[in-house]
Structures are given as C-alpha cells and as structure tokens.
LUMGUPA-379777 format. One record per residue: residue number from 1; x, y, z of N, C-alpha, C in turn. Coordinates in steps of 0.2 Angstrom, whole numbers, plus 2048, in hexadecimal, padded with zeros to 3 digits. Example, Ala and Ser with C-alpha at 12.3 -4.5 7.8 and 13.67 -1.06 7.14 Angstrom:
<nodes>
 num n_c1 n_c2 n_c3 ca_c1 ca_c2 ca_c3 c_c1 c_c2 c_c3
   1  842  7E4  827   83E   7EA   827  842  7F0  827
   2  840  7F5  823   844   7FB   824  840  800  827
</nodes>
This chain:
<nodes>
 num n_c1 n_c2 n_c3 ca_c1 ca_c2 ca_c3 c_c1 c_c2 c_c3
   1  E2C  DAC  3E5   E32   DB0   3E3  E38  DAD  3E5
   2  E38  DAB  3EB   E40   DA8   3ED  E42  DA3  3E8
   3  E3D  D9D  3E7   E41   D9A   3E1  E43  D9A  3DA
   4  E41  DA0  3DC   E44   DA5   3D4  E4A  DA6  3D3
   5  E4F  DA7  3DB   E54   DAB   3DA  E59  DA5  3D6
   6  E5D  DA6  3D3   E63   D9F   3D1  E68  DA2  3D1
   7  E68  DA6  3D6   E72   DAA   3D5  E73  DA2  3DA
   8  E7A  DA1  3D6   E7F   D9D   3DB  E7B  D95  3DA
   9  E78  D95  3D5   E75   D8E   3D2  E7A  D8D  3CD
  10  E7C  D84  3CE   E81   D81   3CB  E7D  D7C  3C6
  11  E7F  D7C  3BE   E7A   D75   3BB  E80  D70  3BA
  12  E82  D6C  3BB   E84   D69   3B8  E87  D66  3B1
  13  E8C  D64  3AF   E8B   D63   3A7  E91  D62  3A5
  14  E91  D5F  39C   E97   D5E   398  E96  D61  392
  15  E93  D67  392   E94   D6C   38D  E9B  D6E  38D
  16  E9C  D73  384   EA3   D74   385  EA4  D79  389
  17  E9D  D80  38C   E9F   D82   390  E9F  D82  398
  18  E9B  D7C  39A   EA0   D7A   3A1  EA7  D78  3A1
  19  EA9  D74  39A   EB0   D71   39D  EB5  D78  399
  20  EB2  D7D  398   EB6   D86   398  EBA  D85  3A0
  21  EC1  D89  39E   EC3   D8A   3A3  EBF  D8F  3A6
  22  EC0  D8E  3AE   EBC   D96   3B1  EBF  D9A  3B1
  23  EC4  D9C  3B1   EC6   DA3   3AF  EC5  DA5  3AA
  24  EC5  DA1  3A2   EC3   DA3   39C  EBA  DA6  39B
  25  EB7  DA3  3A2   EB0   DA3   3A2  EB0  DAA  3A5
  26  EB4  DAC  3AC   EB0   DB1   3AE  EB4  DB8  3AC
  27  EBC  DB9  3A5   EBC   DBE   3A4  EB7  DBF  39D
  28  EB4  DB8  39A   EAE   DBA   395  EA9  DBD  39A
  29  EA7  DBB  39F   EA1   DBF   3A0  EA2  DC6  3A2
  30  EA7  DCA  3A3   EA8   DCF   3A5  EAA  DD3  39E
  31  EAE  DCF  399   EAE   DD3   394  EA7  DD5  390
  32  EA1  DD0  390   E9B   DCE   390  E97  DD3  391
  33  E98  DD8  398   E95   DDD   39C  E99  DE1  398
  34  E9F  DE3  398   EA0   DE8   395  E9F  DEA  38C
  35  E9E  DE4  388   E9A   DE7   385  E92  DE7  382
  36  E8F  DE5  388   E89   DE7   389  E89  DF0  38A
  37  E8D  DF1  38E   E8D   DF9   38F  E91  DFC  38A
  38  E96  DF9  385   E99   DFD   37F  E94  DFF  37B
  39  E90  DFA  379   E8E   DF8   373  E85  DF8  374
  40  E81  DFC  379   E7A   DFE   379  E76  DFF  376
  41  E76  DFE  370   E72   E00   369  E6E  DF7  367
  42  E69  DF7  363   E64   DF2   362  E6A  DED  35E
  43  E6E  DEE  35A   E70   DE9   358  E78  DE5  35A
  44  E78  DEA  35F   E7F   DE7   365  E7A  DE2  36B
  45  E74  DE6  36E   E70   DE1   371  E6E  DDA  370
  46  E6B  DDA  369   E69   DD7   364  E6F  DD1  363
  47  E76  DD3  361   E7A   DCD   361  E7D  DCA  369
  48  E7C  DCF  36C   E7C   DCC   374  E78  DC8  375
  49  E70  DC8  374   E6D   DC3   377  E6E  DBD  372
  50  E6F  DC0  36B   E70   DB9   367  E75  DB3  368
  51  E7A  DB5  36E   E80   DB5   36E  E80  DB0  374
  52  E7B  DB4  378   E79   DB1   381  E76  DAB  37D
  53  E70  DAB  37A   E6B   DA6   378  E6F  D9E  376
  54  E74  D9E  373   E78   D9A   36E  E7D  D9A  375
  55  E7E  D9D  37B   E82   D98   381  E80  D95  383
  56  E79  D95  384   E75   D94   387  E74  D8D  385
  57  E6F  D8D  380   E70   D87   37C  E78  D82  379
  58  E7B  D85  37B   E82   D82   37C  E82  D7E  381
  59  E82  D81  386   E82   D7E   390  E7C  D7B  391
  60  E79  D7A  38A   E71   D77   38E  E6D  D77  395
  61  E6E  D7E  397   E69   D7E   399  E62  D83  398
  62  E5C  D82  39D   E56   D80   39D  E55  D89  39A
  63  E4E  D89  393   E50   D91   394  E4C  D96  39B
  64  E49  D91  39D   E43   D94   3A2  E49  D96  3AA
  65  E50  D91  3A8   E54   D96   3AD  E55  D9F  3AD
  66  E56  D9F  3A5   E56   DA7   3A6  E4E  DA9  3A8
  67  E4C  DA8  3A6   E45   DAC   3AB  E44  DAA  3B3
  68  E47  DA4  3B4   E47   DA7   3BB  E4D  DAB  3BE
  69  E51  DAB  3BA   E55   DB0   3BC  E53  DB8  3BC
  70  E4F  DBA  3B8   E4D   DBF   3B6  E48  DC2  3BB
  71  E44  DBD  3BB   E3E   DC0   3BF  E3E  DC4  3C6
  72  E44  DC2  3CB   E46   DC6   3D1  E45  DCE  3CE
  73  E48  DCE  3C8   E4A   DD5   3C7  E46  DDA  3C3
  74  E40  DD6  3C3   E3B   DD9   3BE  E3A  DDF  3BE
  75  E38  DE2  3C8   E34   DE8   3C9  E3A  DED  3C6
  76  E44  DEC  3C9   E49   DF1   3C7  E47  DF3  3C0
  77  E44  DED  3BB   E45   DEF   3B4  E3F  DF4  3B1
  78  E3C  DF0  3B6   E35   DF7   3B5  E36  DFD  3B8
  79  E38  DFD  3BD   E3A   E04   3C2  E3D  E07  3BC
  80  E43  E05  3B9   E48   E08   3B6  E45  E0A  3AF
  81  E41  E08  3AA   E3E   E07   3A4  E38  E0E  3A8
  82  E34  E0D  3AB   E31   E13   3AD  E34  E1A  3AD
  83  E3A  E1B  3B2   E3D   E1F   3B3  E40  E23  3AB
  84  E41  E1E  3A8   E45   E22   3A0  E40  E23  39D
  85  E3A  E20  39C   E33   E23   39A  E32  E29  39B
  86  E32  E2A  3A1   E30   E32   3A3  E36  E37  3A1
  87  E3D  E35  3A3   E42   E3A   3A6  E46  E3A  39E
  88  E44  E37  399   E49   E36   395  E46  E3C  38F
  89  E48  E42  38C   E44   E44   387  E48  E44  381
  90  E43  E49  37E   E46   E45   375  E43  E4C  371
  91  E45  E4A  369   E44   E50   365  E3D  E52  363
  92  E3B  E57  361   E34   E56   35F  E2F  E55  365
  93  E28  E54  361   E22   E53   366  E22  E4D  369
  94  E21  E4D  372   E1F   E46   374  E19  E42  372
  95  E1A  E3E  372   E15   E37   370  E10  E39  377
  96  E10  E37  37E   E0B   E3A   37F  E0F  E40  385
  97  E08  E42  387   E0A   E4B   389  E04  E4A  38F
  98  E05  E49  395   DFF   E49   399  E03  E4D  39F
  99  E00  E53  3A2   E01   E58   3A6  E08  E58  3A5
 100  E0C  E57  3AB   E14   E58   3AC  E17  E51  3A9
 101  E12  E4E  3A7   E18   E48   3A2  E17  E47  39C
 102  E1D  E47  399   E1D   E46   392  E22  E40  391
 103  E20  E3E  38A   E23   E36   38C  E25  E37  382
 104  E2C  E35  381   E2F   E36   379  E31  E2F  377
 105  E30  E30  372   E34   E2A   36E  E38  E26  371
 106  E3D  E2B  370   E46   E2B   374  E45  E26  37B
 107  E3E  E27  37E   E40   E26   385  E3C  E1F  385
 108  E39  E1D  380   E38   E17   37F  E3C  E12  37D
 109  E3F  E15  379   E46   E11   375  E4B  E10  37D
 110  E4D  E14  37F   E52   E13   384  E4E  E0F  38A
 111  E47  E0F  38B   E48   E0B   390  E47  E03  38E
 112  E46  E02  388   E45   DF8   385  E4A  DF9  383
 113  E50  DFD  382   E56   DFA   381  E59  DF9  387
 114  E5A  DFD  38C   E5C   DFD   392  E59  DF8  396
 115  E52  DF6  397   E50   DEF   397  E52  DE7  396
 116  E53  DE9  38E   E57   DE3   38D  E5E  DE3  38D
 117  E62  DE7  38F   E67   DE6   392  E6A  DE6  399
 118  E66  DE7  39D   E65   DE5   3A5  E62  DDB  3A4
 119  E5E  DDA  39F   E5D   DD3   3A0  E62  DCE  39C
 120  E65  DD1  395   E6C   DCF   393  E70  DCE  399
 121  E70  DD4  39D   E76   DD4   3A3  E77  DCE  3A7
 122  E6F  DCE  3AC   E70   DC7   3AF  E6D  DC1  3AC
 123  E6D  DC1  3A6   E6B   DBA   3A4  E74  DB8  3A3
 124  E79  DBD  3A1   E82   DBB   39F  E83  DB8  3A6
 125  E83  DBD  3AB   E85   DBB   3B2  E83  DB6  3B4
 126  E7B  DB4  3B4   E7C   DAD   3B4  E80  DA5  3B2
 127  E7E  DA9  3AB   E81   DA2   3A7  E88  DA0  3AD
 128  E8B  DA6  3AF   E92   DA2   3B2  E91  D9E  3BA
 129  E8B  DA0  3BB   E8B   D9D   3C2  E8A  D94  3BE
 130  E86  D96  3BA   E7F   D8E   3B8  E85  D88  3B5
 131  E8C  D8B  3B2   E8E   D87   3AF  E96  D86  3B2
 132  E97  D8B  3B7   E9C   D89   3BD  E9A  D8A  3C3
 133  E9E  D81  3C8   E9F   D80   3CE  EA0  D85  3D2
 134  E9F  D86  3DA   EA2   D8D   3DB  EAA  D8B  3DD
 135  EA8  D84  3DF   EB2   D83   3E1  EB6  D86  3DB
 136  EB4  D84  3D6   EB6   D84   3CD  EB9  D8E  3CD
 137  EB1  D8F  3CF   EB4   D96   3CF  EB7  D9B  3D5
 138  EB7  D97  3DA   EBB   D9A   3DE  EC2  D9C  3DC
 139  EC5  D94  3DA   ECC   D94   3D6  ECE  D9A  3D1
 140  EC7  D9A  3CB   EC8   D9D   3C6  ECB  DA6  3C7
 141  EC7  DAA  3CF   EC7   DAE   3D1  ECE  DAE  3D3
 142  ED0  DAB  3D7   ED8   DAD   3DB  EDB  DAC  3D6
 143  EDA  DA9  3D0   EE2   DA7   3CC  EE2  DAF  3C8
 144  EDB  DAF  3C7   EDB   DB7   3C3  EDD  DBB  3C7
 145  EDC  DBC  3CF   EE0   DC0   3D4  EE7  DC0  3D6
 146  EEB  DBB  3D2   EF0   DB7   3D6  EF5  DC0  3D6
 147  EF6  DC3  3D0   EFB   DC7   3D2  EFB  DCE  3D6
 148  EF2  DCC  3D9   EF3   DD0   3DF  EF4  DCF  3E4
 149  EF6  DC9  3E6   EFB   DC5   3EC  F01  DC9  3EE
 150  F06  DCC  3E8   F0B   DD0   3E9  F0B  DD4  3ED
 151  F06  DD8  3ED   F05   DDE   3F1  F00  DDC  3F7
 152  F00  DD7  3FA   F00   DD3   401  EF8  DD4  3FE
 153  EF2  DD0  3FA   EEC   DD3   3FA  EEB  DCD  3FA
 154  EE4  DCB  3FF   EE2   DC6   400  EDE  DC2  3FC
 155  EE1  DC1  3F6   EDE   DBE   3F2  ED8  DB7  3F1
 156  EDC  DB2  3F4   EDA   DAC   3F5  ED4  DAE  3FD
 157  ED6  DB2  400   ED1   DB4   405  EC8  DB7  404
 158  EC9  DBA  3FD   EC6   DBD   3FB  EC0  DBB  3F6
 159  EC3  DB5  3F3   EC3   DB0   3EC  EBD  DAB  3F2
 160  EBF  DA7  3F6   EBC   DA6   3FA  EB4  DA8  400
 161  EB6  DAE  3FF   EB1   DB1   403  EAC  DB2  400
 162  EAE  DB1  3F9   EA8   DB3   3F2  EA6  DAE  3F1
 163  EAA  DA7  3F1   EA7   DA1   3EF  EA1  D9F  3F5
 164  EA2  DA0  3FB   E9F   DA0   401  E99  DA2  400
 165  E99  DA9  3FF   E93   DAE   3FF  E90  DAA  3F8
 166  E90  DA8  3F3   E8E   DA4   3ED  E8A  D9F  3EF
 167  E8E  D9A  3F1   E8D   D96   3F3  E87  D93  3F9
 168  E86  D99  3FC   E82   D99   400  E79  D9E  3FF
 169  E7B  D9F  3FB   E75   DA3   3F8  E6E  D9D  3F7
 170  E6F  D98  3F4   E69   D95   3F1  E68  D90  3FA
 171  E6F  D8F  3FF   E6C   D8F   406  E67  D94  409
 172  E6A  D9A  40A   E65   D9F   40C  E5E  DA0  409
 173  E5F  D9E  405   E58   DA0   401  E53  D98  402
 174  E55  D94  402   E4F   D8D   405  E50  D8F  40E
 175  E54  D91  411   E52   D92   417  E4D  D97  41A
 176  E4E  D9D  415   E49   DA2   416  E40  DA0  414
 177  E40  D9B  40E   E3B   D97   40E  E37  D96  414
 178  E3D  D90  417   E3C   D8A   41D  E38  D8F  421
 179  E3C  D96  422   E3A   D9A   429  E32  D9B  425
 180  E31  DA1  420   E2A   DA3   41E  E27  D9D  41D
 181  E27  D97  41B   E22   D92   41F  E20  D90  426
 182  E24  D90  42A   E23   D8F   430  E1F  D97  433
 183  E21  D9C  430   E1D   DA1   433  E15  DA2  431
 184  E14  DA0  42A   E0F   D9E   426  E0A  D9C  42D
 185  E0D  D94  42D   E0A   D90   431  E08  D91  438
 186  E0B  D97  43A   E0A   D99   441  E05  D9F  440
 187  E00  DA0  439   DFC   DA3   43A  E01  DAD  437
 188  E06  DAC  435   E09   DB4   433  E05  DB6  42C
 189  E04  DBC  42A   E02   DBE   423  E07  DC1  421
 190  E0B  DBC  41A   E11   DC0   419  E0E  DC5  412
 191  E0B  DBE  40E   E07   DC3   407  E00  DC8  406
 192  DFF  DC9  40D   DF9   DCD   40D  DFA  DD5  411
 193  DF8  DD9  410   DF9   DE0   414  DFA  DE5  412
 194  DFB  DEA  414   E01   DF1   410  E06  DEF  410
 195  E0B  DF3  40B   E0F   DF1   40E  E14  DF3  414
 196  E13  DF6  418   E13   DFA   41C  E14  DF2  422
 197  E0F  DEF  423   E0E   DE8   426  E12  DE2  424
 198  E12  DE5  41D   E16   DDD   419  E1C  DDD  41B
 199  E1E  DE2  41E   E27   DE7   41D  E28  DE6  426
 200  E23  DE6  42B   E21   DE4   432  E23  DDA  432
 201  E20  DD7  42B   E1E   DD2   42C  E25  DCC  42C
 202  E2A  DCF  428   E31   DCE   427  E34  DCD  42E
 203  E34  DD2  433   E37   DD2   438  E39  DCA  43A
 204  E31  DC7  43C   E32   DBF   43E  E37  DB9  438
 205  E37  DBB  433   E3B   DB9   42E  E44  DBA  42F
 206  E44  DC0  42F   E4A   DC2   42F  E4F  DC1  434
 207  E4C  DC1  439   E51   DC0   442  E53  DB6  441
 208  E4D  DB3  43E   E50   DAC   43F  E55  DAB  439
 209  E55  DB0  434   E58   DAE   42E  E60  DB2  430
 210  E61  DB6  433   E66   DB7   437  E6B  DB2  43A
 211  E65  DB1  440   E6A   DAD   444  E6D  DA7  440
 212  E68  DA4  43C   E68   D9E   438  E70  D9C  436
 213  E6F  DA5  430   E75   DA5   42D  E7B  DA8  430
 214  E7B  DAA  436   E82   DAB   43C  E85  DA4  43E
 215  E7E  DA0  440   E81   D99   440  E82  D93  43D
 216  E80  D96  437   E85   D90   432  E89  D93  42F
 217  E8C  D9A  430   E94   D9E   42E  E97  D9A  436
 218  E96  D9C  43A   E9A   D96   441  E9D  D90  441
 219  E96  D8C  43E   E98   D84   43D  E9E  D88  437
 220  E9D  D88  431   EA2   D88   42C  EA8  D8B  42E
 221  EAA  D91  432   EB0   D8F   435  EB2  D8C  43B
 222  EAC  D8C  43B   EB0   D85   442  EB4  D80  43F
 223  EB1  D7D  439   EB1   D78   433  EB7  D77  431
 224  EB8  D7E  42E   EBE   D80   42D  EC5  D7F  42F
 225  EC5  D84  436   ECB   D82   43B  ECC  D7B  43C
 226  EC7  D76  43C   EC7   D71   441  ECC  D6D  439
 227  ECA  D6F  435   ECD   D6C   42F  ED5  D71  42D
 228  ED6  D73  430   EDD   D76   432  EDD  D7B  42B
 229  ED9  D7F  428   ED9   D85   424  EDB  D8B  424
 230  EE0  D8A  423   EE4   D8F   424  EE5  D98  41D
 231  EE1  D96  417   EE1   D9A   414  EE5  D96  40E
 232  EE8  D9B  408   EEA   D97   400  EF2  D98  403
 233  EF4  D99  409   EFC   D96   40A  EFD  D90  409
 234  F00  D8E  404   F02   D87   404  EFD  D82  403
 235  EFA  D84  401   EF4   D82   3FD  EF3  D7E  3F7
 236  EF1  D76  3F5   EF3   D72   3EF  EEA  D71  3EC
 237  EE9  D72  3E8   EE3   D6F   3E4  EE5  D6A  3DF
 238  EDE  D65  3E1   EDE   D5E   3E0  EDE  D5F  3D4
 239  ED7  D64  3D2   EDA   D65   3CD  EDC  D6F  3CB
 240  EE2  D6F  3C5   EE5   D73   3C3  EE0  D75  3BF
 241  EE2  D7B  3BE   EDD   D81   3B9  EE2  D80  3B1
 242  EE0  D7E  3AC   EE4   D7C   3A5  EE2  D80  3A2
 243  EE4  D83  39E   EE1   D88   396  EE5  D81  391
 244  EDC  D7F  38E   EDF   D7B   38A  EDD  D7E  385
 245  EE0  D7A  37D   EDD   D7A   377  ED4  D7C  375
 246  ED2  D78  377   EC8   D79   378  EC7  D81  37B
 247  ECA  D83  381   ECB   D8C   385  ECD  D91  380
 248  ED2  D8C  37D   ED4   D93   378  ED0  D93  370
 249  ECD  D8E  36E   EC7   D90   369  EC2  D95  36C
 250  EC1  D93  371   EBB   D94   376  EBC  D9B  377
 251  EC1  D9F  377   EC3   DA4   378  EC5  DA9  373
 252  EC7  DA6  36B   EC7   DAB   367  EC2  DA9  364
 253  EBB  DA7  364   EB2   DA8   361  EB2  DAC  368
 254  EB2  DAB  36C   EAE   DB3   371  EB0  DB7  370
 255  EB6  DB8  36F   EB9   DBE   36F  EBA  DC1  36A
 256  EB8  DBF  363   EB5   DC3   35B  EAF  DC3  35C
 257  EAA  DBF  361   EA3   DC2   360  EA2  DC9  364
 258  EA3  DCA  36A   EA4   DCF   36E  EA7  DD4  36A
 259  EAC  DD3  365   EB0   DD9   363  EAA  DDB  35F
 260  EA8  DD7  35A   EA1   DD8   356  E9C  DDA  358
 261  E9A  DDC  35F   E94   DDE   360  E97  DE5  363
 262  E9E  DE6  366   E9F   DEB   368  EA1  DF1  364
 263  EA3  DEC  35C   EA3   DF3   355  E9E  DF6  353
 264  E96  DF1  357   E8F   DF5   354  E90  DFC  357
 265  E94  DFD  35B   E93   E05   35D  E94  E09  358
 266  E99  E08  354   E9B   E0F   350  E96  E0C  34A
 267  E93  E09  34A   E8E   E08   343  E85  E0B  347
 268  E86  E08  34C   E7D   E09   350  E7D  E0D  356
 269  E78  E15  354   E79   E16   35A  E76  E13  35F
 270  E77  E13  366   E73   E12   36C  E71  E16  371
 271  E73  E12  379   E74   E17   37F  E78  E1C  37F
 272  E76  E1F  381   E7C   E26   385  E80  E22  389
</nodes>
C-alpha cells in the first residue's frame, strides 16, 4: 500500500505541460476543483474526466499512475458511496426495502456521481505534483502570495514549509517501509490479527519513524543555517517565473473548457 502513495512524486518531462508556467498550473488546478463542485451532474463529470484524460496524455504520463494514486483512497470512497446509499432518499418506492433500510434510485445516482468525483478530484491534484518540481512550485506559491507580504505575512515562510512537507512525503514513506521490514524480520505480525493488535502492532513502527523524522528536520536546519538562510529577504533565483506566449494559449483552452463544463449546470441537473 505505501508504494501506492505518489503525493509529492515528480515525473520529469518536455511536454507542453511541464514547461506551463506554475502558477498557470496551480491556479488551473484549483479552478479545476472548483468546477468539479459547480458542475456535479453526469455531463459536467464526464467532460471533466475527458478533460483530465487528454492532460494526461498531453504530460505523458503512465495511466496506471492514477490508479496508484487512487487506490490509498478506496476504503473513504466506499465509506462515502455507502453512507449516500442508505442516507440519501428519493421519490417513490425504494428499489430495495430491508427492515430499517431502504435504498432509492436517487441514492444511487449520488453516490457514482459523488464517487467519481472524489477520483476526478485527486487524479487533478495530482497531475500537478507529477508534472511540477517542488522547488518550481515553491516559487509558483509565493509569487501567487507576494501581495500578502504587505501586511507583514509570511509568505515565502510558508511557500516553503509546503515545499518541504511535499518534498518529503515520498522520504517518509520508503523509510516507513525500511522500519516495517526490519520489524517483519524481527519476527512482528504487522498483517495478521484484530485489529485491535494490528493498531498495538504500529506502535514499534511509529516511535522510530518519529525520531527518524525529527532527525532529518535537525540535519535540514542545521543545513540550512550553516548555509546562511535567512528567509526570501534579499533573496535572488537562478531562474525567473515568465508568462509566455505557449502560457497564454495554454490558458485561454483551460479556461473555455472549464467554463464549458461549469455551464453544464444550468442545462444538467446534479448534486445538491
């Protein structure tokens, strides 16, 4: 399951949307979320994934990355898909009717639509970790935060923290590996038990993956200081953040598809 996770995995590449500016990349993907949530209906979903599918195959890459991005999240999707089965009702006779639950149409439709929309969701967020660097988006964050500087907000403090925490995720996650092999080895049963024991079995996991990670946050400011880091005062990068020609094509096609899929609202209903 850990090598499933690919938050904060970077691919490489000379697609045209790696060399997208990042800030054109990461206010698409939040205009992206947002009309996911405008536009809930089968044919706003529908041109959403059509929409993800064709980036995808733009940034070439692998399709089997979104299903490992997906698969962490399976059990929430099923939790959540169950939960509107039961709890959702509708007009007319239930489809089925067994003691205290009754299960409608309605509470079908909402839970495959709402389904695929939590997988639209992070299959979008990913694209942007997959086809930008974190340094790339550190930048793209503070320049989009700069005019919160004015009112003394630690922007560049902040921008950073993120890229770190990012950055570090696909570390955390092989080190936690390293630990549950070496406990394997020493005779632990991590995959077998109640779970009651499995949840006992963590503890010997968790206490080294602690200290592990308190001591490689140490080294990296030690790092830091020793390399005279002082924060983005007076601060020069090697390269500048451009809006070119290619960003600005790149930007009126996103931004007339999204409008396209967010007008499916007054033609299709959807969610609540």
């Amino acid at each position: 399951m850990l090598k499933d996770i690919t938050i904060g995995q970077h691919f490489p590449g000379n697609s045209v949307l790696h060399r997208c500016d990042p800030r054109l990349k990461l206010v698409a993907t939040i205009a992206y979320i947002v009309a996911l949530f405008v536009a809930p209906n089968p044919l706003g979903l529908a041109l959403s994934i059509a929409l993800l599918a064709a980036l995808y195959r733009v940034a070439k890459i692998p399709g089997k990355m979104i299903l490992k991005s997906l698969k962490p999240i399976v059990p929430i999707i099923l939790f959540t898909s169950v939960l509107n089965l039961f709890f959702v009702t509708g007009q007319g006779e239930p489809l089925v009717h067994f003691w205290i639950v009754n299960i409608y149409a309605e509470g079908i439709k909402y839970a495959i639509l709402l389904s695929v929309r939590v997988c639209a969701l992070i299959a979008g967020t990913s694209l942007l970790t997959y086809t930008t660097s974190p340094i790339v988006l550190t930048d793209a964050i503070e320049s989009l935060l700069r005019p919160l500087a004015k009112v003394h907000f630690p922007v560049h403090e902040l921008a950073m923290m993120m890229t770190i925490a990012l950055r570090f995720i696909p570390t955390l996650i092989e080190e936690t590996e390293k630990i549950m092999n070496a406990q394997k080895a020493r005779g632990a049963m991590l995959d077998t038990g109640t779970f009651s024991q499995r949840i006992k079995a963590l503890v010997p996991i968790l206490i080294p993956l602690f200290i592990s990670a308190f001591r490689r946050a140490d080294e990296l400011a030690m790092a830091m200081e020793c390399r005279c880091y002082h924060g983005g005062e007076g601060r020069t990068r090697l390269k500048q953040l451009k809006f070119t020609a290619e960003d600005t094509r790149c930007a009126v096609i996103i931004t007339v598809l999204l409008a396209c899929i967010c007008l499916t609202r007054l033609f299709v209903p959807g969610l609540a």
